[in-house]
Backbone as JSON Lines, residues from 0, in Angstrom:
{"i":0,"aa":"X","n":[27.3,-9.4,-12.19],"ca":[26.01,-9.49,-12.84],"c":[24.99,-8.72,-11.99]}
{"i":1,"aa":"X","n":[24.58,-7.82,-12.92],"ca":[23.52,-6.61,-11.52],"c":[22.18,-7.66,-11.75]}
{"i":2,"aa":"X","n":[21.35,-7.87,-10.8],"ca":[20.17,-8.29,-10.2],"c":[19.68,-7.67,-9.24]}
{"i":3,"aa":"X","n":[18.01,-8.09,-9.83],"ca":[17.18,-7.25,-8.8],"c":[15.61,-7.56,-8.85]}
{"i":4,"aa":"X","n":[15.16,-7.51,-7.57],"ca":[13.64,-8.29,-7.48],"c":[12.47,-6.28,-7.23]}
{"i":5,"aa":"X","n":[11.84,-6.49,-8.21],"ca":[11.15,-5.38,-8.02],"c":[9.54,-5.34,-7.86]}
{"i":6,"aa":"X","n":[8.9,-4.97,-7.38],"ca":[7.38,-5.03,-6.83],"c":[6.49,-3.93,-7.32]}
{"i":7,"aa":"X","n":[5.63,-3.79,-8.46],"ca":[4.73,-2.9,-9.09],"c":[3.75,-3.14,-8.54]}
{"i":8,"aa":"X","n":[3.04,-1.66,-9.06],"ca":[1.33,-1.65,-9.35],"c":[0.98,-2.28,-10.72]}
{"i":9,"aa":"X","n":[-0.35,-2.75,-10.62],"ca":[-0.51,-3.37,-11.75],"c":[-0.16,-2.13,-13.36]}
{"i":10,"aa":"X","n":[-0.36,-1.12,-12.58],"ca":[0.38,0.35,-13.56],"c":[1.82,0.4,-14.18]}
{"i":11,"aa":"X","n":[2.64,-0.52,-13.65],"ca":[4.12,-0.31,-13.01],"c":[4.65,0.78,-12.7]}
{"i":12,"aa":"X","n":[3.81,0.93,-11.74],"ca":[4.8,1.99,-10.75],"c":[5.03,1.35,-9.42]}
{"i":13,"aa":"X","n":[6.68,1.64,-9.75],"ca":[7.5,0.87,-8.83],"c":[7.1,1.0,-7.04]}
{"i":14,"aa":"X","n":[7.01,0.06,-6.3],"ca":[6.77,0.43,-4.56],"c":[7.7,-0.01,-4.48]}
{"i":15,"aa":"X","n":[8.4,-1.33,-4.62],"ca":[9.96,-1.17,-3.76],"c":[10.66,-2.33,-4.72]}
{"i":16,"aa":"X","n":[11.88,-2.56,-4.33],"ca":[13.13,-2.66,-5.45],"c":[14.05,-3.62,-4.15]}
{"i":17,"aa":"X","n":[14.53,-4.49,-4.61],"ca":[15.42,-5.08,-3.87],"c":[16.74,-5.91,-4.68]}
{"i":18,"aa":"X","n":[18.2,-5.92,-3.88],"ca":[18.78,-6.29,-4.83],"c":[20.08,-7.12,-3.8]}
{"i":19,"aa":"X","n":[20.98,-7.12,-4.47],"ca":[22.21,-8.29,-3.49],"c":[22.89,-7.18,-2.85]}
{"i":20,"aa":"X","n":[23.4,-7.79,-1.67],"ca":[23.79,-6.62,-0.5],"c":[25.07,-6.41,-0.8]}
{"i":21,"aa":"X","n":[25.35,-4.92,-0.66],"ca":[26.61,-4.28,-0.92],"c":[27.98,-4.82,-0.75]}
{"i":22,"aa":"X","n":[28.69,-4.52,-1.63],"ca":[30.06,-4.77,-1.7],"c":[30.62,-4.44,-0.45]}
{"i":23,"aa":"X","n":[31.72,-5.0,0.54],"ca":[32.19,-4.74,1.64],"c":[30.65,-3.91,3.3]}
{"i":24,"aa":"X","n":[29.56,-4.3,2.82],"ca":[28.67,-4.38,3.93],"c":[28.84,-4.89,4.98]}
{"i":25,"aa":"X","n":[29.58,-6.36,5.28],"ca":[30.12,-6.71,6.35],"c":[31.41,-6.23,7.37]}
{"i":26,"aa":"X","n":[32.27,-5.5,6.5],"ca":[33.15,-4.59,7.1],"c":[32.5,-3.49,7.53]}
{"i":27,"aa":"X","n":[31.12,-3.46,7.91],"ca":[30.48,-1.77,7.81],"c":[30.34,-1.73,9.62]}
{"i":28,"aa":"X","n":[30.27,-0.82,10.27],"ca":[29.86,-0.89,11.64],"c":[28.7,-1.2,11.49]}
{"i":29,"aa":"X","n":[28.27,-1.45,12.7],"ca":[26.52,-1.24,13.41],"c":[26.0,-0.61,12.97]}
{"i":30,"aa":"X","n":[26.27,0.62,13.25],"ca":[25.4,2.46,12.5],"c":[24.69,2.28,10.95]}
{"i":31,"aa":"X","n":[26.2,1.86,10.34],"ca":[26.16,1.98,8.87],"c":[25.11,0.86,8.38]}
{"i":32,"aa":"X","n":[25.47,-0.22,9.0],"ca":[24.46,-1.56,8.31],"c":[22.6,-1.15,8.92]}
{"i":33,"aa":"X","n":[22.93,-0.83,10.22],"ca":[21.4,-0.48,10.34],"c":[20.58,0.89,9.39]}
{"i":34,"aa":"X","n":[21.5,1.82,8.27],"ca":[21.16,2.53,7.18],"c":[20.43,1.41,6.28]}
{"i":35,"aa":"X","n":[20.81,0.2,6.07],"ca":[20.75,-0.02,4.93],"c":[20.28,-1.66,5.24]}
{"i":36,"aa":"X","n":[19.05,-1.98,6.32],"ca":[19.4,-3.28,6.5],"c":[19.2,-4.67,5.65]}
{"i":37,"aa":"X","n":[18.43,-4.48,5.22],"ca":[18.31,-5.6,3.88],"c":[17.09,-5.64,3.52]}
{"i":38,"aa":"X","n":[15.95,-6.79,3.15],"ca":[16.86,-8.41,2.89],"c":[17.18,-8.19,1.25]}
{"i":39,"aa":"X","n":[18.36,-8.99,1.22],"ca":[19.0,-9.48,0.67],"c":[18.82,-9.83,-0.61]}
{"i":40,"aa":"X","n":[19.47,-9.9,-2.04],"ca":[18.76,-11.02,-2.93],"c":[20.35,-11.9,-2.68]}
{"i":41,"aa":"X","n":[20.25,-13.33,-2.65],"ca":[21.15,-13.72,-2.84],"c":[21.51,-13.86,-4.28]}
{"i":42,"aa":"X","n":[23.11,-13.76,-4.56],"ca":[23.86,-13.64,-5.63],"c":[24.36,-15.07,-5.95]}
{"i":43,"aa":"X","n":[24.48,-16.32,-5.64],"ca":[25.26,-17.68,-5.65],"c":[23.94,-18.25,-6.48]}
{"i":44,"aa":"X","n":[24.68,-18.84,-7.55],"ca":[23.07,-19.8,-8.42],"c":[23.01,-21.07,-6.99]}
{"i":45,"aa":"X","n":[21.14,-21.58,-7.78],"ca":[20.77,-22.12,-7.11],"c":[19.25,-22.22,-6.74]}
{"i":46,"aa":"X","n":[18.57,-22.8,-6.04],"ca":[17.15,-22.58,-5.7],"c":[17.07,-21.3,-4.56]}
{"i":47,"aa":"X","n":[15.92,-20.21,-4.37],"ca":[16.03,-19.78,-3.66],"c":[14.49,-19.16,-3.26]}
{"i":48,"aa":"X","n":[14.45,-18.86,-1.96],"ca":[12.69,-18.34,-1.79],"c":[13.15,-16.34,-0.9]}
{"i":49,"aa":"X","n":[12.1,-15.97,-1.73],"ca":[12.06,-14.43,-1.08],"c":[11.3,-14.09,-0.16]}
{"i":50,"aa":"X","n":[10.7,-13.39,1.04],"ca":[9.24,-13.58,0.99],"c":[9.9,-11.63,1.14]}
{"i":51,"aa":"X","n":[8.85,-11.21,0.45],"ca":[8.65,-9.61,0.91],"c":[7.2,-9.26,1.71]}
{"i":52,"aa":"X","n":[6.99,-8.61,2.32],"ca":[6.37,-8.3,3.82],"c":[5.09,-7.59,3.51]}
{"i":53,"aa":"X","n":[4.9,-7.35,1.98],"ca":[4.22,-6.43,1.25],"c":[4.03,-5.15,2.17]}
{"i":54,"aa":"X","n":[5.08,-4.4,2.21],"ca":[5.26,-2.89,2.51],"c":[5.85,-2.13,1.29]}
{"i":55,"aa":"X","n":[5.24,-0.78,1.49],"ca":[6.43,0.01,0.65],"c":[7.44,0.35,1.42]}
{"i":56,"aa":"X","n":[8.32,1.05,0.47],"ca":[9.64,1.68,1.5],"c":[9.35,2.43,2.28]}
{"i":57,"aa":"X","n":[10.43,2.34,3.75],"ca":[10.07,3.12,4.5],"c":[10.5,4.19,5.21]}
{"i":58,"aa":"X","n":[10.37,4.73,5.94],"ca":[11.48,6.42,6.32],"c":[12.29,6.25,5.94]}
{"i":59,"aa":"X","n":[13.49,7.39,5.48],"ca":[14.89,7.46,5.39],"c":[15.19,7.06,6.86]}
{"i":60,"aa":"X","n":[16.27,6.22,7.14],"ca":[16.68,6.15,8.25],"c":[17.91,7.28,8.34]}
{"i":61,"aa":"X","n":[18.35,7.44,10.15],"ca":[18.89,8.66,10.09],"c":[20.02,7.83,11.14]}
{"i":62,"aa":"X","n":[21.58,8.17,10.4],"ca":[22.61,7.32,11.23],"c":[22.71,7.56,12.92]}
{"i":63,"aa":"X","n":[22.95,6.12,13.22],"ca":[23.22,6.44,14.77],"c":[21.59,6.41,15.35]}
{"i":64,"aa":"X","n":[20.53,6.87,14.88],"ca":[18.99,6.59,15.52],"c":[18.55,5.06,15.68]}
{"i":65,"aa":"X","n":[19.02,4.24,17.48],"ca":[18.34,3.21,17.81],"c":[17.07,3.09,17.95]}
{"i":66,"aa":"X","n":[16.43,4.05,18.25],"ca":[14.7,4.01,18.51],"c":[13.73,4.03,17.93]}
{"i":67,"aa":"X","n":[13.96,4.1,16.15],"ca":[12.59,3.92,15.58],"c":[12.43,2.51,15.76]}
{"i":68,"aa":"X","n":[13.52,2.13,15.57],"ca":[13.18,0.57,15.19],"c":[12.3,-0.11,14.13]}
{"i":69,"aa":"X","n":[11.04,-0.65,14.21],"ca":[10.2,-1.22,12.84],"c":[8.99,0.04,12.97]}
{"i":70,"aa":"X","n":[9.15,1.29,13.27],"ca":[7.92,2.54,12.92],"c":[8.4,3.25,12.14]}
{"i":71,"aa":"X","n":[9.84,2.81,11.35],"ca":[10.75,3.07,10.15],"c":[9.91,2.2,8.59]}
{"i":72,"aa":"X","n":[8.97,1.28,9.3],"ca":[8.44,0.55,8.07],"c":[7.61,1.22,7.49]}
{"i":73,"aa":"X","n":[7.52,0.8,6.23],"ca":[6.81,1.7,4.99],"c":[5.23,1.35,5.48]}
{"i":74,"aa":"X","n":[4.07,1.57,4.58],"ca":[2.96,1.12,4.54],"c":[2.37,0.1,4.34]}
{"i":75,"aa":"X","n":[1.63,-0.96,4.5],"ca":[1.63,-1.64,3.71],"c":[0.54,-1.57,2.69]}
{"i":76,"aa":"X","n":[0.79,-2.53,1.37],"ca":[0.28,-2.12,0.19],"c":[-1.25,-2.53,0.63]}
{"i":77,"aa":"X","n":[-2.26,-2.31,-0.57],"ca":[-3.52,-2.45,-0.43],"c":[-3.92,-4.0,-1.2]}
{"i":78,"aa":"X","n":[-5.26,-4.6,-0.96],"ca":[-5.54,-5.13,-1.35],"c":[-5.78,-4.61,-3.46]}
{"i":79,"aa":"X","n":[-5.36,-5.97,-3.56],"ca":[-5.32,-5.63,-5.47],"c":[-4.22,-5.78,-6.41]}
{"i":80,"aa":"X","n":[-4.07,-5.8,-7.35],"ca":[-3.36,-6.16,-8.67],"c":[-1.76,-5.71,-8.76]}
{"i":81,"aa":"X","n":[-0.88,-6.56,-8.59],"ca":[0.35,-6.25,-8.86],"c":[1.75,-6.97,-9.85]}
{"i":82,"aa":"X","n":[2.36,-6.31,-10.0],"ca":[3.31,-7.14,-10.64],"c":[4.46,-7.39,-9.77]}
{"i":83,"aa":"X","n":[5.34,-8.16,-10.25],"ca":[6.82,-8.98,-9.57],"c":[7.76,-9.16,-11.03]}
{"i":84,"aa":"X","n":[8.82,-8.67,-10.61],"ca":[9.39,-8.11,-11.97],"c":[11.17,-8.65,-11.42]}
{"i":85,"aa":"X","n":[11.61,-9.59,-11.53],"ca":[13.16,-10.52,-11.32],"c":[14.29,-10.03,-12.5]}
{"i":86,"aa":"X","n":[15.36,-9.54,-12.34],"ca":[15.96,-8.82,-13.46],"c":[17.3,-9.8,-13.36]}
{"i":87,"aa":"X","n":[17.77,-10.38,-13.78],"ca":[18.92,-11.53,-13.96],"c":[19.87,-11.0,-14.98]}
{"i":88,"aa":"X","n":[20.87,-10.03,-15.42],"ca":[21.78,-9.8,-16.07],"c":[20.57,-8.89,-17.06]}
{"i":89,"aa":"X","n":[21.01,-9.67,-18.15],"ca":[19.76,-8.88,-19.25],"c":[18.4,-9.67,-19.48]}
{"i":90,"aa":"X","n":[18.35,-10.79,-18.21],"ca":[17.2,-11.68,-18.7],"c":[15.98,-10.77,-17.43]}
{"i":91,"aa":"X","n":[15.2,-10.51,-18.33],"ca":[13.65,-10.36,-16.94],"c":[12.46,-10.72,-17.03]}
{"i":92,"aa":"X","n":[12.32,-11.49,-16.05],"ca":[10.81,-12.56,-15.64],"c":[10.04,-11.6,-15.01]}
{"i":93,"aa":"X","n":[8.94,-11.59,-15.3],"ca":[7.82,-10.8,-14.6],"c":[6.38,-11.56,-14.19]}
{"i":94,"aa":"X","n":[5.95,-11.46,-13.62],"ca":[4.48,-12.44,-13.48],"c":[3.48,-11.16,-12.66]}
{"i":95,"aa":"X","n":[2.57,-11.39,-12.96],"ca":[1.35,-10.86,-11.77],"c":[1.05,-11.89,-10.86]}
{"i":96,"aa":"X","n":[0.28,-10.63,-10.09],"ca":[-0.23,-11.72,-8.67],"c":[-1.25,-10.76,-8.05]}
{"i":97,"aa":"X","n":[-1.98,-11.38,-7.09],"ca":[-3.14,-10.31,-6.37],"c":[-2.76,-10.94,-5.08]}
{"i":98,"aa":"X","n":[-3.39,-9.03,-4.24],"ca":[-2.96,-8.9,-2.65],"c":[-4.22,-9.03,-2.32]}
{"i":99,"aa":"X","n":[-4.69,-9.89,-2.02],"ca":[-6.35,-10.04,-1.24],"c":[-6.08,-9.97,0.12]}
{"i":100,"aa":"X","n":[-7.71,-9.44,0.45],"ca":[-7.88,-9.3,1.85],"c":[-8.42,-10.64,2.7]}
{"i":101,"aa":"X","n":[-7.31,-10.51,4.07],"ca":[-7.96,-11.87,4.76],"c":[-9.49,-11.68,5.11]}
{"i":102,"aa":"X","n":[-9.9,-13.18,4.73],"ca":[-11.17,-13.13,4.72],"c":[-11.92,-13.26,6.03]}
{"i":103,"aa":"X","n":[-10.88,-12.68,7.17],"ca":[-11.49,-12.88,8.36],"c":[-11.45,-11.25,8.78]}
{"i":104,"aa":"X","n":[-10.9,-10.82,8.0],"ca":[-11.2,-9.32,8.24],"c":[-12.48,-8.6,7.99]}
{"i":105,"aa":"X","n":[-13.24,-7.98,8.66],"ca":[-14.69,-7.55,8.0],"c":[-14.77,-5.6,7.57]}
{"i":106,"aa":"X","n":[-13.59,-5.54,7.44],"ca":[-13.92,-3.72,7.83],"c":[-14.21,-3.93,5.84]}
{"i":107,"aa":"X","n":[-14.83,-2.41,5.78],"ca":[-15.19,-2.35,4.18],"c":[-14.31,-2.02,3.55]}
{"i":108,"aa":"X","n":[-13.75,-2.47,1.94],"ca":[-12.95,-2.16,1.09],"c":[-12.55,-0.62,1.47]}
{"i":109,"aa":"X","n":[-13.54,0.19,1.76],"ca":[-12.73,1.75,1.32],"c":[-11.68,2.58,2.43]}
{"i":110,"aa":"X","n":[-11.72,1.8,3.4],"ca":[-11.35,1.9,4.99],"c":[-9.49,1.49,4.29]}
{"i":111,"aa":"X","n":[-9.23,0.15,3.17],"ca":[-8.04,0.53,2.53],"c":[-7.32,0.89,2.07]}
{"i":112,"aa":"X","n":[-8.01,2.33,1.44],"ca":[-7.3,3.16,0.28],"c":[-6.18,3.57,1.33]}
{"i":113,"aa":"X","n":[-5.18,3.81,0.83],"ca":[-4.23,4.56,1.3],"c":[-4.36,6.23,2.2]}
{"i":114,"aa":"X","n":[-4.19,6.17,2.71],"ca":[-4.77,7.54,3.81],"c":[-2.96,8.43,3.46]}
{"i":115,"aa":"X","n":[-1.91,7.87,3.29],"ca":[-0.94,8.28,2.99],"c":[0.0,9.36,1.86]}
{"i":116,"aa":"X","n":[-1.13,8.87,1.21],"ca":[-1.01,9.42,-0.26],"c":[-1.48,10.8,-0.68]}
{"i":117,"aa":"X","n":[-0.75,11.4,-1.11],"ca":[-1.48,12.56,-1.36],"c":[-2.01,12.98,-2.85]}
């Protein structure tokens, strides 16, 4: 059964996609699993909690490279309007939600636009 947890703009355009970890991944070396490290959706019914980190994706990782480490992480998203989109066989749940800014932060809204983007 293919599943998959996916993260929009309130536009839907997709920032990142997550799904159950590969067939034979645990037979994989070191090298190979750090290509591809997760998280996870789990596949076993049941209750379950996700949390995503609100980043987009991030560098291609490049096999055998120990030293980026987490400066491999994507951006993270901006404050504002998104969707959450759960794909279960042919069934899909979607909900919105908003990324607000902590309110202990004082810099001005425009200091968030994405500087990344071209």
């Amino acid at each position: 059964m293919a599943h998959s947890l996916a993260f929009l703009t309130a536009d839907g355009e997709l920032i990142r996609e997550f799904g159950p970890k590969p067939a034979g991944f645990d037979k994989l070396g070191d090298d190979e699993k750090a290509m591809a490290p997760g998280p996870w959706l789990p596949t076993e019914a049941g209750a379950h909690r996700f949390v995503w980190d609100l980043r987009h994706a991030g560098a291609v990782r490049v096999l055998g490279d120990k030293t980026t480490g987490s400066a491999a992480a994507g951006p993270l998203v901006v404050p504002g309007k998104y969707l959450a989109r759960l794909t279960v066989g042919e069934a899909v749940l979607e909900t919105a939600f908003e990324v607000v800014n902590d309110p202990r932060v004082t810099r001005p809204r425009p200091i968030w636009k994405p500087s990344w983007s071209c």
